[in-house]
C-alpha positions as CSV (number, residue, x, y, z in Angstrom):
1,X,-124.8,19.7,-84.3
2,X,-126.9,18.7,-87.0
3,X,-130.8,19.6,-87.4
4,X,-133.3,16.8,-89.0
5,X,-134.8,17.8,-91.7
6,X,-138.6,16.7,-89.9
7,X,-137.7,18.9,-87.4
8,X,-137.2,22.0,-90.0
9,X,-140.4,20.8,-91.6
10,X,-142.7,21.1,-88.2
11,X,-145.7,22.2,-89.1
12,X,-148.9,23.2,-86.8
13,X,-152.3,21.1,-86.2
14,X,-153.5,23.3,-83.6
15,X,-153.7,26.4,-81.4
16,X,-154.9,27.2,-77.9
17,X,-154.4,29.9,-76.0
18,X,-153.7,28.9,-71.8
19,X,-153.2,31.2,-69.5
20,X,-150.6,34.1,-70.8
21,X,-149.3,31.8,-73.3
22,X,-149.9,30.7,-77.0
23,X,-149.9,27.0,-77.4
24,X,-148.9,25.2,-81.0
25,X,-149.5,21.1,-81.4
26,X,-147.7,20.1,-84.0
27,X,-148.4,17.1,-86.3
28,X,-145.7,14.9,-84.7
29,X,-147.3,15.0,-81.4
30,X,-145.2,18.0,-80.0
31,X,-146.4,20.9,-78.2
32,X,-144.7,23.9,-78.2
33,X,-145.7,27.6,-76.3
34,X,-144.6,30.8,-76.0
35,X,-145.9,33.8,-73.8
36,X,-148.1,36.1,-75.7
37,X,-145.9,38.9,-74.3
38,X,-143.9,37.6,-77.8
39,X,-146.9,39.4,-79.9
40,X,-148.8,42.3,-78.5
41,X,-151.2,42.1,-81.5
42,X,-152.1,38.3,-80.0
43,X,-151.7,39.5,-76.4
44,X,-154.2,42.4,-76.7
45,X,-156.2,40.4,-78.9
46,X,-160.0,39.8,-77.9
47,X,-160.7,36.0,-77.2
48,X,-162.8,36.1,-80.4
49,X,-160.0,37.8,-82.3
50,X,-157.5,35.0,-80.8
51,X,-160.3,32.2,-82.1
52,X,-160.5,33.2,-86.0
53,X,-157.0,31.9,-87.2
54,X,-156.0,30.0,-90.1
55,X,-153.2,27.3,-90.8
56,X,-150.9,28.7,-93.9
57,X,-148.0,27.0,-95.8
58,X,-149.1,23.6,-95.0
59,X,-149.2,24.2,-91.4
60,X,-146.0,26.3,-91.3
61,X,-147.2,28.9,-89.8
62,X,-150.8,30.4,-87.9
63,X,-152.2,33.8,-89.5
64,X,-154.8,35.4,-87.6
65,X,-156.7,37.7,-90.2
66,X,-158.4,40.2,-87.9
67,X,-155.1,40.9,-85.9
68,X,-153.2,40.8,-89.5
69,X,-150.6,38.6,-87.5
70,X,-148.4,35.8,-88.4
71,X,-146.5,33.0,-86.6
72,X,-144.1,30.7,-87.7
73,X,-143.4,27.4,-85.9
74,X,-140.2,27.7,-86.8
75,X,-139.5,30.9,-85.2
76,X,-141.3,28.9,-81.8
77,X,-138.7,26.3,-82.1
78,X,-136.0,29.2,-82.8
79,X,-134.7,27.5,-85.7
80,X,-133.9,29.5,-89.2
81,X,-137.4,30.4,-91.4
């Protein structure tokens, strides 16, 4: 099976939080989610903590400095980092 090299490239627009679950948009339109049981920093996280995050490597990947957590869309989609 071959992989497209856009979908290798996703990168993140946005993030919510719904329910138990972190939710990515990404730039093509996608959304992706994952339960925040996935992170225990993000899932014990106060709402404010949860709000003050970043967008790094051109939308790669979501760092939340007070938690000192990082998450890769790639890792969401489960393909290679």
């Amino acid at each position: 099976m071959l992989i497209s090299a856009d979908r290798l490239n996703a990168q993140a627009l946005n993030v919510e939080f719904v329910a138990a679950s972190i939710r990515l948009t990404l730039t093509d339109g996608r959304a992706i989610s994952a339960p925040l049981a996935w992170s225990p920093r993000l899932r014990d996280a106060s709402n404010a903590q949860r709000a003050n995050w970043r967008l790094i490597g051109q939308g790669e990947g979501v760092h939340w400095p007070d938690l000192d957590e990082d998450v890769s869309v790639n890792t969401l989609l489960g393909l290679p980092t």
